[in-house]
One Martini backbone bead per residue (centre of mass of N, CA, C, O) as a GRO file, in nm:
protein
   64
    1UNK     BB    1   6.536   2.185  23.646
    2UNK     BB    2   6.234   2.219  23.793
    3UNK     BB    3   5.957   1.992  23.876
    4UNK     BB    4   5.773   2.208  24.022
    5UNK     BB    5   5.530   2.336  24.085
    6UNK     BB    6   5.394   2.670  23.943
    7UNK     BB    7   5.230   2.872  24.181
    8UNK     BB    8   4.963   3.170  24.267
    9UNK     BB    9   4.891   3.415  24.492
   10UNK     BB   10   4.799   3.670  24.594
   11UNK     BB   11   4.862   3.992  24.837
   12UNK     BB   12   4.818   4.251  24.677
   13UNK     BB   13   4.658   4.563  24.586
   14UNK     BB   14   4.552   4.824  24.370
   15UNK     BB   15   4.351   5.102  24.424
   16UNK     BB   16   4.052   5.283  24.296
   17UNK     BB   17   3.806   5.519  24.409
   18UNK     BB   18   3.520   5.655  24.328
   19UNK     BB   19   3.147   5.699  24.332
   20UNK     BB   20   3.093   5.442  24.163
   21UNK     BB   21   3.427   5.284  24.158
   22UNK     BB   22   3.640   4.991  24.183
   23UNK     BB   23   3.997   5.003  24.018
   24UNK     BB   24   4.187   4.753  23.966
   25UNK     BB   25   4.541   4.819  23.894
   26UNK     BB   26   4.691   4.617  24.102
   27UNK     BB   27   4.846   4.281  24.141
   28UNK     BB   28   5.013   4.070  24.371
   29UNK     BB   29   5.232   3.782  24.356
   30UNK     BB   30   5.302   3.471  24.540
   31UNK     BB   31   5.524   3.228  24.483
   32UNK     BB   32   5.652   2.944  24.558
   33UNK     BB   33   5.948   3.062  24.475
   34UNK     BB   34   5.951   3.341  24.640
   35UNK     BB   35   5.805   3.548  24.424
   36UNK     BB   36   5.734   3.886  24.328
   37UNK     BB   37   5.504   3.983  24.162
   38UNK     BB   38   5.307   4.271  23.911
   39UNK     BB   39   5.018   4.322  23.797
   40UNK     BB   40   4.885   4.511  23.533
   41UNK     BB   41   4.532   4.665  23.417
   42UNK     BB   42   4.663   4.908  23.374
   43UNK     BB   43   4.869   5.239  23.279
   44UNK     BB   44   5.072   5.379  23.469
   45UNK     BB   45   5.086   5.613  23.284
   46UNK     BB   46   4.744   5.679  23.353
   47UNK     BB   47   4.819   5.722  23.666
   48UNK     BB   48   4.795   5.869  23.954
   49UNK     BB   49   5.008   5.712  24.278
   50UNK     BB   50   4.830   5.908  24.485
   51UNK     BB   51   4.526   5.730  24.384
   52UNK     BB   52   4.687   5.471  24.522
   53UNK     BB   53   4.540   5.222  24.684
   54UNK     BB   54   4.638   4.979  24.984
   55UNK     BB   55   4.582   4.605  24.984
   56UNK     BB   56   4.543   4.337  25.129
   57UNK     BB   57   4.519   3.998  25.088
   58UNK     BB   58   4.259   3.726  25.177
   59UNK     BB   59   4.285   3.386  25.161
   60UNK     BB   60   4.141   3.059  25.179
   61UNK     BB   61   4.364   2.887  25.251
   62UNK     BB   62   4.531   2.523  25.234
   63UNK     BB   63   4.827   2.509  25.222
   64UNK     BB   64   4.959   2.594  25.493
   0.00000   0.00000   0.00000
């Protein structure tokens, strides 16, 4: 077993755009183990893929 903190930070996420707002689908985060996973905040299945837009996450780390 590993020693490591393991902590993530965003890189990706997935919304949905209407007239009057912005709904977060789901967000990837890329963990120090090198593992990317997807977060859903919403039902997959509840929402068209069609009508989601994606875009990358720009954060100001220290880390790097």
């Amino acid at each position: 077993m590993s020693d490591r903190l393991t902590f993530a930070y965003p890189v990706r996420e997935g919304f949905v755009e209407t007239d009057e707002t912005t709904q977060i689908v789901w967000q990837e985060h890329l963990w120090n183990t090198g593992t990317t996973t997807r977060c859903w905040f919403v039902d997959p299945t509840s929402i068209c893929p069609t009508h989601i837009k994606e875009r990358d996450v720009s954060l100001n780390r220290t880390d790097q």
